[in-house]
C-alpha positions in Angstrom: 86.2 105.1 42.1 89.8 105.3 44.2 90.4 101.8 45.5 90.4 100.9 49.6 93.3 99.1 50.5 94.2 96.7 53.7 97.6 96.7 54.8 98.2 93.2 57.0 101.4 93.8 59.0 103.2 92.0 61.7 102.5 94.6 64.6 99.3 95.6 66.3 100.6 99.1 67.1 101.9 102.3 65.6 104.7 103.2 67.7 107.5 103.4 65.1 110.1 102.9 67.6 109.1 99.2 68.5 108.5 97.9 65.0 110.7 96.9 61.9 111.6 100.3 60.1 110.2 98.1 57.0 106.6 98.8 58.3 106.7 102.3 58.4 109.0 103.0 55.8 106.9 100.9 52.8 103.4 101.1 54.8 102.5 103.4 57.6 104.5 107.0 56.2 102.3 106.0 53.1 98.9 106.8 54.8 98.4 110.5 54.9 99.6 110.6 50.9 97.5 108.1 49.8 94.5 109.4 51.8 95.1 112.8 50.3 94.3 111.3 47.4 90.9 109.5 48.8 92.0 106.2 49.4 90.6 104.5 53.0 94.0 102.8 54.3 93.0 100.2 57.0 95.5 98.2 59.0 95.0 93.8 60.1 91.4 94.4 60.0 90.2 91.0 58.6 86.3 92.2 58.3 87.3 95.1 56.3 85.4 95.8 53.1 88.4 96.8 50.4 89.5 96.1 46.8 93.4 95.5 47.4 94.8 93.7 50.5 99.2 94.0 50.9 100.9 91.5 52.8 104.0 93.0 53.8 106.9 91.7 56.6 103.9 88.7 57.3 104.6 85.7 55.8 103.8 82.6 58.4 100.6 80.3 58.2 98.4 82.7 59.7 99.1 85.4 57.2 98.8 82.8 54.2 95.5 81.4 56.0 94.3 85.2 56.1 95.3 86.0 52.5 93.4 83.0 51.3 90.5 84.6 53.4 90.6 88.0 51.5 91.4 86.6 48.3 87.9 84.5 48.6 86.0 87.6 48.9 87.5 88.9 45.5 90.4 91.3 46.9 93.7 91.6 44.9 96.3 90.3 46.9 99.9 92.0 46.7 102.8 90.5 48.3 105.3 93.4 49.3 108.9 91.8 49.8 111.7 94.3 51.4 114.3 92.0 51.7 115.1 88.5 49.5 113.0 85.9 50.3 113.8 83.7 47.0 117.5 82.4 47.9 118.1 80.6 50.8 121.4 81.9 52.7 121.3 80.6 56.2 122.0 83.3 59.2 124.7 85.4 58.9 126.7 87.0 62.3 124.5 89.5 63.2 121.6 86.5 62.9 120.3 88.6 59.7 119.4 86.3 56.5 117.0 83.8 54.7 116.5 80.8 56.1 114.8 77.7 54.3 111.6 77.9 56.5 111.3 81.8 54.5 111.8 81.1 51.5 109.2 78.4 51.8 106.9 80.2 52.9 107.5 83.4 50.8 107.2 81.1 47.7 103.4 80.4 48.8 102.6 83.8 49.2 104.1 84.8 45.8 102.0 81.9 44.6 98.6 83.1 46.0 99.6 86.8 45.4 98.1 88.5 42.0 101.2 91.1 42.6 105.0 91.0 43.9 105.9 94.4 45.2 109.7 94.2 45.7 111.4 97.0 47.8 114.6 97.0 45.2 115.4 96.1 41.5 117.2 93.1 42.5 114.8 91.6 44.3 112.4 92.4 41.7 114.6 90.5 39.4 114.6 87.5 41.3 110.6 87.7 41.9 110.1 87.9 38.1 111.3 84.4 38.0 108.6 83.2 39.8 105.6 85.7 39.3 104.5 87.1 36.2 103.1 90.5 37.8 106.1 91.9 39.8 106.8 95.6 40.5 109.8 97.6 42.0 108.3 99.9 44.7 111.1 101.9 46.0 111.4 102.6 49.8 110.7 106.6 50.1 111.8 109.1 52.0 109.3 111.0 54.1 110.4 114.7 53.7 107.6 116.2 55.9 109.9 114.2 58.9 113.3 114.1 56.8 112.9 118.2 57.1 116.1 119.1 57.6 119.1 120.1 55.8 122.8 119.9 55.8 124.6 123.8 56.3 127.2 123.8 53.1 129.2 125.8 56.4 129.6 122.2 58.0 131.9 120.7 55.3 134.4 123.7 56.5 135.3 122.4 59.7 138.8 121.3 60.0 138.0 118.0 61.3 134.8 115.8 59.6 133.1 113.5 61.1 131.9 110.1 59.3 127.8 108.7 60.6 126.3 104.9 60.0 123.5 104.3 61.4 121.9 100.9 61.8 121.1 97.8 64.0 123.4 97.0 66.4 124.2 93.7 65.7 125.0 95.2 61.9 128.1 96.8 63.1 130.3 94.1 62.0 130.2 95.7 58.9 132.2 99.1 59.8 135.5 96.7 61.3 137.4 96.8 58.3 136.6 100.5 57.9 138.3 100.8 61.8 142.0 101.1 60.8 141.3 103.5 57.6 139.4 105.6 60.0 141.5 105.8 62.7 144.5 106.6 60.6 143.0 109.8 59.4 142.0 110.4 62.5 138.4 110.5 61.7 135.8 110.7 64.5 132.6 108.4 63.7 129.2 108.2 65.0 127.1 105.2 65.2 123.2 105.8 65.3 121.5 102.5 66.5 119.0 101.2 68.6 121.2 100.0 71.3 125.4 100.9 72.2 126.7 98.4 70.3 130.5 96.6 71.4 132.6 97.9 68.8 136.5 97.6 69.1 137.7 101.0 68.2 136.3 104.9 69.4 133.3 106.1 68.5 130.6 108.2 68.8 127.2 106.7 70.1 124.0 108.2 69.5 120.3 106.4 70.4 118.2 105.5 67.3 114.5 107.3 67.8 112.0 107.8 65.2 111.8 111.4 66.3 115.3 112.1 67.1 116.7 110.5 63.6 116.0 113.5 61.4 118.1 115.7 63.5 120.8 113.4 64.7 121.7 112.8 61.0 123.1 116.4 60.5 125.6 115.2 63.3 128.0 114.1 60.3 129.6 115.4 57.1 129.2 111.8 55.7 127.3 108.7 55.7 129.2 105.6 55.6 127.5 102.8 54.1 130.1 99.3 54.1 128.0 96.3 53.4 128.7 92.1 52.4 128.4 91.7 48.9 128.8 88.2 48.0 125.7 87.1 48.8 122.2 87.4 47.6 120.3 88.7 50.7 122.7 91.9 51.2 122.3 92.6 47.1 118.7 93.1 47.7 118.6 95.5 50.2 117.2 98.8 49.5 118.4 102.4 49.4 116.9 103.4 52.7 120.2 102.8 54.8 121.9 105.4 52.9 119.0 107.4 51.3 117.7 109.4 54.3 120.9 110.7 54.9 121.0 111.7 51.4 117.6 113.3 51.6 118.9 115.5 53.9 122.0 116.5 52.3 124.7 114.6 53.8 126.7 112.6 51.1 127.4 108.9 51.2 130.0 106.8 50.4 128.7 103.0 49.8 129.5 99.1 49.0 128.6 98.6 45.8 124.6 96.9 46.4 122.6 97.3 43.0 120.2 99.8 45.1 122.9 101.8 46.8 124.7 102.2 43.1 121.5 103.0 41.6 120.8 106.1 44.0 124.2 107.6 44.3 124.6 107.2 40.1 121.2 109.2 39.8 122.1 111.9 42.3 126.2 111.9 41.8 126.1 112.5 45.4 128.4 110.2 46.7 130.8 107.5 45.2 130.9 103.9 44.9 133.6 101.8 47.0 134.4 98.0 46.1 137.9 98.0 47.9 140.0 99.0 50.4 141.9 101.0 48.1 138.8 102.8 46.6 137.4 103.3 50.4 140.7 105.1 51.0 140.4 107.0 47.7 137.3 108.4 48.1 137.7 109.1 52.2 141.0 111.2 51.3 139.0 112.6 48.1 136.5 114.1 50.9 139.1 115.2 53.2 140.7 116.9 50.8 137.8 118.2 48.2 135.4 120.4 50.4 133.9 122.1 47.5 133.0 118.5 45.8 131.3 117.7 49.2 129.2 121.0 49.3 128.4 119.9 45.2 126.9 116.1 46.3 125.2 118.0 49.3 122.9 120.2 47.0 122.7 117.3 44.7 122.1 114.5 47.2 118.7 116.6 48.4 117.4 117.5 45.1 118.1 113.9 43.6 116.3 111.8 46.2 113.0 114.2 45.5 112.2 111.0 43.5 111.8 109.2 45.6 109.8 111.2 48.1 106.9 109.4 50.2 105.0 112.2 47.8 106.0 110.8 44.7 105.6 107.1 45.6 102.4 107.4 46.6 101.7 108.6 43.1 103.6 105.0 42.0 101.3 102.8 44.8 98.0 104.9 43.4 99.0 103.7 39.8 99.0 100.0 40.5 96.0 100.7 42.8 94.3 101.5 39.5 95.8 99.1 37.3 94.9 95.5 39.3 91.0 96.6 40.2 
């Protein structure tokens, strides 16, 4: 018999524009392949008769009150963590982080939970220390949306153009790549939810759910800069730079354990740790048109894997396994 699952999540709605991309990237996109496959996906309904209940981006007393709830009537309880709930890092500029009042109250859910779902290696890692049934569920890519594809024309044009997309208030991350970028002469484009104040010229586009797909093609390269001395940036997942991947636009990234793990599986990309290698591999692209048409093709064939399709297949499997 396929197992009914109940996803708790911290919105009410399914307007993806007003919600973390978290709950539609590891819950909502998920529906229509799972119930292609027979399984009843209901959403915060408390009453619901299921066999698996996932607690995902809801954490506080109410959620841990409710899981107790659903545990009580015999429902596995999976805790789905997209970001790194075990080390407490204070706020970071940007107000982005894991405060103490998190961790505390991640480390009552993982206790209650009869599975850790973790959104990358790393922070599957970290949950292994505390849980003896933790899984790495990797963020997908929806390529029914993510439909489009990069023309291998586009990496002709004399002048290209470098895209980051984000939240606003995660632009801090791109100043250092300012100087390097306006050097070259290099136009960039920011995709975000809001015009963020950012020192030097640049491109802004709005952030939409239904716009994104498109808006992605508007650059030869994704840009992907990111803190890496800290154990709340280390677990974040591909997503950031995975989409644009999926579509065939190459990426050049900081070296996070998720963001190495995708562009070493596609060779779609390359790996920057310093200023030096994030001049390398910029001139590299500038100069190497034919290498960026050869991590276009690859970059879309690559993140097949990790296709909303395939896992679905991954979520039907553990399903299985824990009823």
């Amino acid at each position: 018999m396929t197992p009914q699952v109940n996803w708790f999540i911290p919105v009410n709605h399914r307007d993806y524009n007003q919600m973390p991309a978290s709950v539609w990237v590891r819950c909502l996109q998920l529906f229509p392949y799972l119930e292609k496959h027979g399984v009843r996906c209901t959403v915060n309904d408390r009453n619901a008769d299921v066999d698996v209940a996932i607690f995902m981006r809801w954490q506080d007393e109410k959620a841990y009150k409710l899981a107790q709830e659903q545990k009580q009537k015999g429902q596995r309880i999976i805790f789905d963590l997209c970001v790194n709930y075990f080390d407490e890092t204070g706020l970071f500029q940007g107000g982005y982080g894991s405060t103490k009042e998190r961790v505390k109250e991640a480390a009552r859910m993982v206790d209650l939970a009869d599975v850790v779902a973790c959104a990358s290696e790393f922070i599957k890692q970290r949950a292994s220390e505390f849980h003896p049934y933790t899984i790495y569920l990797p963020d997908s890519v929806d390529f029914d949306h993510f439909r489009f594809e990069k023309s291998c024309s586009d990496f002709d044009k004399p002048v290209l153009t470098v895209v980051w997309a984000g939240q606003s208030s995660k632009t801090v991350e791109l100043a250092d790549l300012y100087p390097l970028l306006a050097r070259r002469r290099i136009p960039l484009i920011v995709i975000s939810e809001k015009n963020p104040e950012l020192p030097g010229p640049y491109t802004y586009i709005p952030w939409s759910y239904h716009t994104f797909p498109r808006t992605i093609l508007s650059g030869e390269l994704c840009i992907a800069p990111r803190r890496t001395d800290n154990p709340y940036d280390l677990g974040h997942s591909h997503f950031k730079i995975g989409i644009f991947m999926a579509q065939g636009v190459p990426a050049l990234a900081s070296p996070l354990p998720s963001y190495v793990e995708v562009i070493g599986k596609t060779g779609a990309g390359r790996i920057c740790d310093s200023e030096v290698s994030w001049e390398s591999a910029i001139d590299k692209a500038l100069e190497d048109r034919h290498m960026l048409k050869e991590w276009s093709k690859a970059a879309r064939q690559g993140m097949l894997v990790y296709s909303t399709e395939s896992i679905a297949q991954k979520y039907m499997q553990l399903f299985k396994d824990i009823k």
